[in-house]
N, C-alpha and C positions, 0 to 999 in steps of 0.2 A: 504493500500500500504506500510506505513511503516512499518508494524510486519511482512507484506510477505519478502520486504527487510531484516530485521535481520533476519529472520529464516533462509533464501538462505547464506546469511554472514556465518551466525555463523558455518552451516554444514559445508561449506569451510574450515573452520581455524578447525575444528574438523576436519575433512580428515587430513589436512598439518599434521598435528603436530602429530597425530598416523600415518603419512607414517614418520617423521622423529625421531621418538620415535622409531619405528622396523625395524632401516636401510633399508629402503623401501621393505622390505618384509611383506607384507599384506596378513591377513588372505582373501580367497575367498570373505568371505559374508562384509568383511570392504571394499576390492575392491569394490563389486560392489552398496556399499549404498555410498561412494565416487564418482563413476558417477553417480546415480542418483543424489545428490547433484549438483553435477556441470549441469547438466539439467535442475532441478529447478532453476539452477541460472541464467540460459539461459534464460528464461522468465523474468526477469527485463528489457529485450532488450525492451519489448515492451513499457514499460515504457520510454525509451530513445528515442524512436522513436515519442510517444507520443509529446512528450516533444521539440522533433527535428521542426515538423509539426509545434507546438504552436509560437514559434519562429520564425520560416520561415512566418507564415501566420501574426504576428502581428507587423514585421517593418521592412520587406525588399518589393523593389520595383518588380515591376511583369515580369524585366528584371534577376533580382537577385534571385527570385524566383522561375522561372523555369529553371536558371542554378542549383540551390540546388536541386530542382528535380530532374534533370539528373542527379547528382553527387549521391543522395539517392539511385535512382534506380541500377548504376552501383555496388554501394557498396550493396544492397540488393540482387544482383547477385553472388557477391564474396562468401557472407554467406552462401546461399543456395549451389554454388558449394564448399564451404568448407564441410557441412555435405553430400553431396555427399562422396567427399572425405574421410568422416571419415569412410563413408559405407563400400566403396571397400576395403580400408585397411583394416577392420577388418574380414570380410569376407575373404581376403587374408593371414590373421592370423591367425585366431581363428576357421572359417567356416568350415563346414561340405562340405565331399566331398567324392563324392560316385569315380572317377576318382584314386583316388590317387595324385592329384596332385592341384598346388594352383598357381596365377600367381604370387602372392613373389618367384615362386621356379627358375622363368627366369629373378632373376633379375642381379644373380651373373655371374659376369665376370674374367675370368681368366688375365685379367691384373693388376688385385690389389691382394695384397695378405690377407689373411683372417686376420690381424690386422687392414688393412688399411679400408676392406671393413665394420669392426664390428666398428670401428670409424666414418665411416661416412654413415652407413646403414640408420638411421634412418631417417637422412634430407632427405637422395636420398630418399627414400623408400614414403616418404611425398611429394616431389614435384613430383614425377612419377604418386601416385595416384591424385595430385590435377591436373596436364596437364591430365587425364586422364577423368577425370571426368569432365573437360571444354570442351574438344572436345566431348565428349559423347552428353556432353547437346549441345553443337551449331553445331558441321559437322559429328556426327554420332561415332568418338572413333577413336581410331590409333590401326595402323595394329600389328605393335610391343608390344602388350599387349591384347592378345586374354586372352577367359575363358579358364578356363582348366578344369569347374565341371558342374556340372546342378546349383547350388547353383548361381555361378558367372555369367553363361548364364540368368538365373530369372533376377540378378540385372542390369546386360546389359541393358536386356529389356526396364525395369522400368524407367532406366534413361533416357532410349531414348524419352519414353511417358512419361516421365516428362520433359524433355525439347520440345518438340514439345508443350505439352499446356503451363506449368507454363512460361517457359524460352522466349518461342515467344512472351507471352503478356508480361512481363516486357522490350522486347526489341521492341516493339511495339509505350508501353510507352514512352520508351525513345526517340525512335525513332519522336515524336510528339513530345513532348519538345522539344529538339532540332529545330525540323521546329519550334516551336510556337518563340522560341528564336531569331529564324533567321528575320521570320515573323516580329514580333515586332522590331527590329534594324533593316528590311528596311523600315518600318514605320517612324522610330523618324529620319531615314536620309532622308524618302519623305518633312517632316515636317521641316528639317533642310534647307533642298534645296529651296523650297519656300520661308522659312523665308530671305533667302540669296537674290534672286531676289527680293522682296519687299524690303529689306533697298537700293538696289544696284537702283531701281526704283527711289526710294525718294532722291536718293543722300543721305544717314546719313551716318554722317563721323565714319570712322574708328574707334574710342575712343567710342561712344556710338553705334556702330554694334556689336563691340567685347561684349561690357557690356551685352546686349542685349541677345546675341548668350550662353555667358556662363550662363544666369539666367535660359533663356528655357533650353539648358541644364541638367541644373542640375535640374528642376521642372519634366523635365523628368525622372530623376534616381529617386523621390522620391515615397514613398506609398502615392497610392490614398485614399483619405478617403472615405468612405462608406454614402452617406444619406439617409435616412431613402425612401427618393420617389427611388432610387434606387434600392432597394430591390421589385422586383413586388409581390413578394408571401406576404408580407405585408399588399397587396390590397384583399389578401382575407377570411381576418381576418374579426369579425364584430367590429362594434362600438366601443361597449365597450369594448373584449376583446385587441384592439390597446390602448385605454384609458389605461387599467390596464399596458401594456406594457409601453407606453409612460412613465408612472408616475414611474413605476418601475426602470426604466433608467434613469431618469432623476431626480425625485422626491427627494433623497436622498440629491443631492447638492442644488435645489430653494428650500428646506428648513433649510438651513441653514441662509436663510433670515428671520430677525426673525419674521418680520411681516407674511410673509406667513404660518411660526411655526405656531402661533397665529390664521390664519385663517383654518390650516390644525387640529387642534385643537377645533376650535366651527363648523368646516364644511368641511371635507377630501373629501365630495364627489367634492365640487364645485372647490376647489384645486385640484383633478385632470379632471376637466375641466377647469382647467386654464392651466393646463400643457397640455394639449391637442390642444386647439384650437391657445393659444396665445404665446408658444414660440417654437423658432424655433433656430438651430444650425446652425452655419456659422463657417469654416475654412477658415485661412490663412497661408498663408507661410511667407518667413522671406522677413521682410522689404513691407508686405503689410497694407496696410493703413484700419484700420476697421472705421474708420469716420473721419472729416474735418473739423476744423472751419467753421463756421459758417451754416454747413448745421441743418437741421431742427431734432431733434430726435424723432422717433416713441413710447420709451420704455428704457429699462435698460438692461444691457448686466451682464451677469457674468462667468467669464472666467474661461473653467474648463480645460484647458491644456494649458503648456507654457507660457511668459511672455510678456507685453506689454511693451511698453515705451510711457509714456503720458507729451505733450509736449506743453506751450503755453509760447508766444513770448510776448514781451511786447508789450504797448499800444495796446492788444488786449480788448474792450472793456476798463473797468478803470484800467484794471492791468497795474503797471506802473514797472515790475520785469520780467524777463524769467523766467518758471517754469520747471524742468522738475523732473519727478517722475516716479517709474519703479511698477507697477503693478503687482501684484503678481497673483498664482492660488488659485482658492477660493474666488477672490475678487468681488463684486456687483457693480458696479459704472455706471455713468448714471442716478442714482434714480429721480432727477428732472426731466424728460424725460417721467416720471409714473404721475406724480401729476401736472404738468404743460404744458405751450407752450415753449419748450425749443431750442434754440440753440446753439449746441457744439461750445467752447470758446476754446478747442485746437486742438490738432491730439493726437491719441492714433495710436503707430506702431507696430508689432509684431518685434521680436526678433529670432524669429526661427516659428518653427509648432505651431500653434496656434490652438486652438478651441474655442467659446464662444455662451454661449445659450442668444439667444431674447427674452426678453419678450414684449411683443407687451401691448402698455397699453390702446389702446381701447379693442381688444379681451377678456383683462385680467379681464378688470372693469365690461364688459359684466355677465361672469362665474362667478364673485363675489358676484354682487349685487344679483343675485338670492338666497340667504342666507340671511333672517331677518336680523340674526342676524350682519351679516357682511354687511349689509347695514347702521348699526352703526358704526363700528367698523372703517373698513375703508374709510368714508369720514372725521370721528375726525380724524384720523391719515394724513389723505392728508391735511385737513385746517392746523393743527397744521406744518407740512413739508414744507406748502405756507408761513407761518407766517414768519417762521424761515426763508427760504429762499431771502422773499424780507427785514430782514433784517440783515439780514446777511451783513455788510460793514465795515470798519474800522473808528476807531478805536476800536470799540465792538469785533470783531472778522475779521477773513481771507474774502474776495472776494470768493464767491463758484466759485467751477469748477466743470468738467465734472465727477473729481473723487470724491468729498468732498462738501458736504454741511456745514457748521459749527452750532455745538449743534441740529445734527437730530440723536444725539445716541438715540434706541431705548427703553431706559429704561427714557433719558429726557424726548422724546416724548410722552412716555405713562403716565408722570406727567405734564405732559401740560393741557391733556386731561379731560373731567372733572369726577366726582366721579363716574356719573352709566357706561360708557365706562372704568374704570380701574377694575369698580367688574366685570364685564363681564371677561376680560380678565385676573386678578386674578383668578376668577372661574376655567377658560379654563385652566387655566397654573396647579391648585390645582387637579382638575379632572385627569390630564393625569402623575403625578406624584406618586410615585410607595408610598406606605404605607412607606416603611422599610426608607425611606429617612429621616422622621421627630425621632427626640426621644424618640417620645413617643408618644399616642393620646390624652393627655389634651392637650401638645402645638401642636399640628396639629387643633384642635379645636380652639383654640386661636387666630391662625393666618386667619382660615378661618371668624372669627367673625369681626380681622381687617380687614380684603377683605372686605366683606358682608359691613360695616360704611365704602368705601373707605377711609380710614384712612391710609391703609400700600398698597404696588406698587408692584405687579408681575409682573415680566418677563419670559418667558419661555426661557431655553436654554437646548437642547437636550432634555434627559428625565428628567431635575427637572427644578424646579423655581428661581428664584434671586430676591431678597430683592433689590430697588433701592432708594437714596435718593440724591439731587440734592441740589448742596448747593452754591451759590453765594458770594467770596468773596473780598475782597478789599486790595489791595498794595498799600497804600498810603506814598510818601514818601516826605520829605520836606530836600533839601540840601544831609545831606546823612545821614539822619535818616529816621526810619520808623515807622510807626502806627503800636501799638500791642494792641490787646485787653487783660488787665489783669487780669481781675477778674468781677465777677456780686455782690452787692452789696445788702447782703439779712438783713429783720429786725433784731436788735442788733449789729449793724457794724459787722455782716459775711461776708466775703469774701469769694466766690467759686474760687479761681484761674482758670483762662482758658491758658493764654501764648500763644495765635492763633492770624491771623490774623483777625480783624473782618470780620464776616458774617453773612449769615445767610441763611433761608430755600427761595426756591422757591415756591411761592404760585402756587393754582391751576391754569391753562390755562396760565402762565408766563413763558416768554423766559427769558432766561442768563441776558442779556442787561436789560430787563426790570427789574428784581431784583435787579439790578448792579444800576439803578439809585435810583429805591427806599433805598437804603442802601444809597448811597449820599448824600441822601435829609434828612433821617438821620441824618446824620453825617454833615452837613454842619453848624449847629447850635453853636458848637463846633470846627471843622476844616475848617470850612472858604469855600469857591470858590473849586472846585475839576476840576479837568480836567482828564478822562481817554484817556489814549492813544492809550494801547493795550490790549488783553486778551488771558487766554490760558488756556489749559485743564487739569484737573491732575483728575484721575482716582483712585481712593481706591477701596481695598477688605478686608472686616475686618467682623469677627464671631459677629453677633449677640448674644448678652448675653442674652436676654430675646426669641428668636425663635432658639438658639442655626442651624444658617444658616449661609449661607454667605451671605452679604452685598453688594451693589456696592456703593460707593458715588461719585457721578459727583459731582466732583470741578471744578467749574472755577472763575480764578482768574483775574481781574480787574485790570493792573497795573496804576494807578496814580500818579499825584505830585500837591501839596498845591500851588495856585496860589498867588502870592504876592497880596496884595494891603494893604491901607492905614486906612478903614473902618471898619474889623475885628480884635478882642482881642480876644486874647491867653485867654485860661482858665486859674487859677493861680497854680502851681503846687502843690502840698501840700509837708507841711515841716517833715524833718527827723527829730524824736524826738527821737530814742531810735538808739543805735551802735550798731554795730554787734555782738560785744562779748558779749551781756547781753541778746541781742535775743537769743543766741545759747545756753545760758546759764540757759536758762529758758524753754528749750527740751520739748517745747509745751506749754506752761502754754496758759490761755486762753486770756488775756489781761494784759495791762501795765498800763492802765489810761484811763479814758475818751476819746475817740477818737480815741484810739487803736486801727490800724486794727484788728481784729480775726479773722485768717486762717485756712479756714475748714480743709486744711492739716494738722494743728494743733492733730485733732483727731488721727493722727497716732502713735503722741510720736516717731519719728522720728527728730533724732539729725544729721544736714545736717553735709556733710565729709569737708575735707577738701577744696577740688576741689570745692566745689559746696556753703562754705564761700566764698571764692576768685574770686569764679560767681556772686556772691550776692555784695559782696564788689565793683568789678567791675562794677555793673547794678548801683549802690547807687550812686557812684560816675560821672558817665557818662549818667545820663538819668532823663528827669522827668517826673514824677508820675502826671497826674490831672483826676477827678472827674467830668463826663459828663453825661447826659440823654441819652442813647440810644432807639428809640422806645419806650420810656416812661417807661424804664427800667435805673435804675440806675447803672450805670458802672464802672470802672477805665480803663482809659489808661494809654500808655506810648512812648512815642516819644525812640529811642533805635536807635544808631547805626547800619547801618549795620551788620558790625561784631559780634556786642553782639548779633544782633538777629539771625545771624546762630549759633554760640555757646549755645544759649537759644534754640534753633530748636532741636539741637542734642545733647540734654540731657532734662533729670525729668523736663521739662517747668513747670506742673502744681506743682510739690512740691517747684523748684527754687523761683516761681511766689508767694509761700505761705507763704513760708519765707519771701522773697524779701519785702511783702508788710505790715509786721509784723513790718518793719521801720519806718512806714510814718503813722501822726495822720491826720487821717480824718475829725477832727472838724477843721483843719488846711486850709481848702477849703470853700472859703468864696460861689461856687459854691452847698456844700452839703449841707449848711447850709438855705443858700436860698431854697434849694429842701425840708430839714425838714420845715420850716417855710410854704412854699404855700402849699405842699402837705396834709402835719400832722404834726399840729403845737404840738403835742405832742410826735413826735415821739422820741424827747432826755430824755432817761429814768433814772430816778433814784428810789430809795429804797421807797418803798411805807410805808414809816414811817409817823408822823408828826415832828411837831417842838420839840416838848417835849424830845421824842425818840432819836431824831439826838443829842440834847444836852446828855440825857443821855448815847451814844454811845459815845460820846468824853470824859466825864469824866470817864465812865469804862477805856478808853484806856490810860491815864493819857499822853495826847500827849501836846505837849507845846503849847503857845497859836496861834495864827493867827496870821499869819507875812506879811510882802508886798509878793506877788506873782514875779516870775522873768519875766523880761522885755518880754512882746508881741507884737504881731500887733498889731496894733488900731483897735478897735473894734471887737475884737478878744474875743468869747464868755466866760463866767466867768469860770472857774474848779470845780469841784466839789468840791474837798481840802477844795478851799475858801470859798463856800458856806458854808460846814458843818463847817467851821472853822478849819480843820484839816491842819496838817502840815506836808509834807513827812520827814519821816525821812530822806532820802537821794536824795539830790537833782537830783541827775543824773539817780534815778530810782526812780519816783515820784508814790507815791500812790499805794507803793508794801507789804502795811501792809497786814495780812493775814486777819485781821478783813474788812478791805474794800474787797478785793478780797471777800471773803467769803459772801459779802453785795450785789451780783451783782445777781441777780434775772430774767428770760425769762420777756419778754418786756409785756406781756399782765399782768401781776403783778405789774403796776408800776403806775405813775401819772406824771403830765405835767411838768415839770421844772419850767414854768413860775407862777406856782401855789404858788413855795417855797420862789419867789424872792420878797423880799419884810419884809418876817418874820425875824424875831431877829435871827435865827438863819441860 
């Protein structure tokens, strides 16, 4: 249609512009490939008409509709007697004539004089033949414009028996319309009339008659919609070719739920027998009610035209807030109503023309369970959607509604579940994904090996997969500071810097909340009494570096606050031993002393900016640093202001965090040291020398002798310095001789410390 369009275009503007290139004198043969042109351009009408039809039929009412009919018809009459028109005229012009004569030759009148009549020849000349050729076709022609050839007598004819068949049935047409139009408006005023003596019966006052009068009204100006039991020729389709239809129409939008993805995926046949027997379309109009508190729900609705408004009142059940929420197209809601005994907890109201599909969830479960394999699939997915549902309460999360369950995303749910139900649907989601999606086929293999070990979580969305992980974390805040996780604590005092809030993974068949206290319980060891309050969602999308995909990460986040009491000690902080300017100054070096953190960021030989000293300075001076057990994992935290912690949020956390804790000596923590002592009472390493060796290492170095140590805590472990007897050259950067740096050895190369204590030297 479109190349036929520009071809018709283009000959057009080629005509114009060679008739205004030769002052409109045209060769014969360009005349007449110029109207052919314009003929072929004539045929885009039908196009338009097309087009007219499509419109008229898809959203005007059947009042309005067959006024556009009569209005079509009358103007399909004009056209037809325009090319009449064109006929005669040129016939009148151009035509052969065995007579001598042509009826243009009666059209001149001796009251105008031949300037005035060559001035306006051509209009007259045109509306003479078009009155001509409308009486021709409807009362037979005017006496004032006889033939004057054989030529013009033929076309006489023709028109005559054309308007007797063509011209009688289009006013035939019209003619019906018009009744059908009539017909219908004394209908909706039989309808009006009644409606009038019923309210006038009941007595309803004036104020709610009128309201009344203009909603039918206007229900009456509106398109009817179509249901599928309306159509009878539908009933005489078979089975299964209504099945293929059903799912055709319908299929496209109930898979956008993803579970049904999922099942349309290990079993398309039983999906569209689900689409067959168990849902069903329901329209409304504006301001009508598609359910009610408190009535009973059969199933799940998902609205595929126009907008709802969903509404619930307080102290409805334990909601103790008014809700209301506006519902979009495309949306699923109801899901509780599929997996349980439910009762709507609001009203959902339409906003204009509405549609939404049923799904009916005995029908559904029916069509399902006949699929092995979705005989697994989906009752994990409904226990796990019960789980969640009955706990769903606060402070863990929102109060479900009609719209919203809280933590039933379908990428939680299917980590709920357990390993052989996620390779199933891993499988399914890997199968229906196109080769050309992954990089390559070693990691397409790779990932399929993590399916196969449920180890890694697919989800289908449209035609590929997603990557899902589910991460449970905590806002703990004490006054108006807050819990940061700072770093994990690896052999050799390595520090990995993290700068997060702590977290952690969801285990298998674990909801939010249940993570949410295992991390508590955790952390209570160290932070005392916890109380959560509330929680919330936060959603990532981040590139896989190892399946080079995309990621989803459910976070949800726990807010808390440290409960006072008089029974729990604070962890002790650990102390600043080295300033900022010697940190910065030492642009990675690996350690300062015994104790020393080492910051795997260290590895970058990156020398922090300005900005990000005066970060560091500021964390130093407003936060402290302590040394805790996490999950039997050793840790650092950090208590941090609000403020520093969004400023720490929105910037290099994990490099700020590397630096930051390149300040603070970790044998300073009477907490780490208890943890070397019970865990591996050898784990404080030093040079796997003897006594002999360390002596002779200090006279090579010709360092002065062994002096008091500077003032410590009590019971604050010994130094190495002192042990081996050595003396820093510079008290403010202890133990920065290259020969000790150069002495520090990987930990499985060493011997016990307590082994050395004791010896002469």
């Amino acid at each position: 249609t479109f190349i036929f369009d520009c071809t018709a275009i283009v000959l057009e503007y080629i005509f114009v512009i060679a008739a205004f290139s030769v002052d409109g004198q045209l060769p014969i043969w360009l005349y007449g490939t110029g109207l052919a042109a314009r003929a072929f351009g004539l045929c885009r009408a039908v196009k338009l008409i097309r087009l007219a039809d499509r419109i008229i039929d898809s959203g005007l009412s059947d009042l309005w509709r067959n006024s556009c009919l009569g209005i079509q018809l009358i103007l399909s009459l004009l056209v037809l007697n325009h090319l009449v028109t064109c006929g005669w005229y040129a016939i009148g012009k151009f035509g052969y004539t065995d007579t001598g004569g042509r009826w243009l030759d009666t059209m001149r009148y001796d009251v105008l004089s031949d300037d005035e009549f060559n001035y306006k020849q051509d209009i007259y000349e045109y509306s003479t033949a078009f009155h001509w050729a409308l009486s021709q076709i409807l009362s037979g022609g005017v006496e004032m414009i006889g033939a004057l050839n054989s030529l013009e007598r033929g076309f006489s004819i023709l028109s005559l028996l054309f308007g007797l068949i063509i011209v009688s049935s289009l006013v035939s047409l019209l003619s019906a319309a018009l009744m059908q139009v009539k017909m219908e408006q004394q209908e909706q005023t039989d309808k009006i009339v009644i409606l009038r003596q019923y309210l006038s019966q009941y007595g309803v006052n004036s104020s709610m008659a009128s309201s009344v009068q203009r909603q039918v009204k206007a229900r009456m100006q509106r398109k009817k919609n179509i249901r599928e039991t309306d159509v009878v020729c539908l009933s005489l389709l078979s089975e299964h070719l209504r099945t293929e239809l059903r799912y055709t129409t319908i299929g496209p939008k109930l898979l956008e739920y993803p579970l049904l993805r999922t099942c349309q995926q290990m079993s398309e046949v039983n999906v569209k027998q689900a689409c067959f027997k168990a849902v069903s379309e329901r329209f409304l109009g504006s301001g009508d009610a598609l359910f009610q508190p408190g009535q009973d729900a059969s199933g799940a609705y998902y609205l595929t035209r126009g907008t709802l408004t969903y509404s619930v009142r307080r102290n409805t059940g334990p909601l103790d807030k008014d809700i209301t929420q506006k519902v979009s197209k495309g949306t699923l809601f109801v899901e509780a109503g599929l997996w349980c005994e439910w009762q709507h907890v609001g009203a959902a109201m339409s906003n204009g023309m509405c549609s939404a599909l049923h799904i009916d969830a005995a029908e559904c479960m029916k069509a399902l369970e006949r699929s092995p394999d979705l005989q697994i699939v989906v009752p994990a997915y409904a226990a796990s959607f019960h789980n969640r549902l009955i706990s769903a309460s606060p402070p863990n999360s929102d109060w479900p509604t009609d719209i919203a369950v809280p933590f039933t995303d379908y990428g939680e749910m299917v980590l709920s579940m357990d390993k052989e139900v996620r390779r199933m649907i891993g499988l399914a989601g890997l199968s229906h994904t196109k080769r050309s999606f992954f990089k390559s086929a070693h990691i397409l293999e790779k990932l399929e090996a993590e399916v196969e070990s449920g180890d890694c979580v697919l989800i289908p969305v449209n035609d590929h997969v997603e990557r899902v992980v589910a991460i449970a974390a905590l806002s703990l805040t004490r006054n108006d500071e807050i819990l940061i996780e700072l770093g994990k604590v690896k052999p050799g005092d390595v520090v990995d810097p993290v700068g997060m809030l702590p977290a952690l993974k969801q285990k298998d068949q674990e909801t939010p909340s249940q993570a949410a206290y295992r991390l508590v319980k955790d952390m209570s060891s160290f932070a005392g009494k916890i109380n959560i309050e509330e929680a919330e969602r936060q959603v990532e999308w981040m590139v896989s570096p190892t399946f080079h995909m995309r990621s989803r990460y459910l976070k949800t986040i726990h807010h808390a606050v440290q409960a006072k009491h008089d029974d729990f000690t604070q962890p002790s902080p650990l102390e600043v031993k080295h300033n900022l300017q010697a940190a910065a100054r030492q642009k990675g070096s690996t350690t300062s002393g015994l104790g020393a953190i080492q910051s795997e960021s260290s590895k970058q030989k990156v020398i922090p900016t300005d900005d990000q000293l005066e970060t560091i300075e500021r964390l130093v001076e407003r936060s402290e640093v302590f040394f805790a057990m996490m999950n039997k994992k050793p840790m650092l935290y950090g208590w941090l202001k609000s403020e520093d912690y969004e400023l720490l949020a929105h910037s290099d956390s994990k490099f700020i965090c590397g630096e930051w804790l390149k300040m603070y000596d970790l044998y300073s923590s009477p907490e780490y040291e208890a943890h070397l002592n019970n865990d591996n009472p050898g784990a404080v390493a030093v040079s796997k020398r003897t006594s002999e060796e360390a002596l002779a290492m200090r006279s090579s170095m010709n360092l002065p002798t062994k002096r008091a140590a500077p003032d410590s805590a009590p019971g604050a472990p010994p130094l190495l310095g002192e042990m081996l007897g050595i003396v820093p050259p510079d008290a403010n950067e202890p133990y920065n001789h290259p020969a000790i740096r150069e002495s520090i050895i990987p930990v499985e190369n060493v011997v016990n410390l307590p082994s050395l204590v004791g010896h002469e030297s």
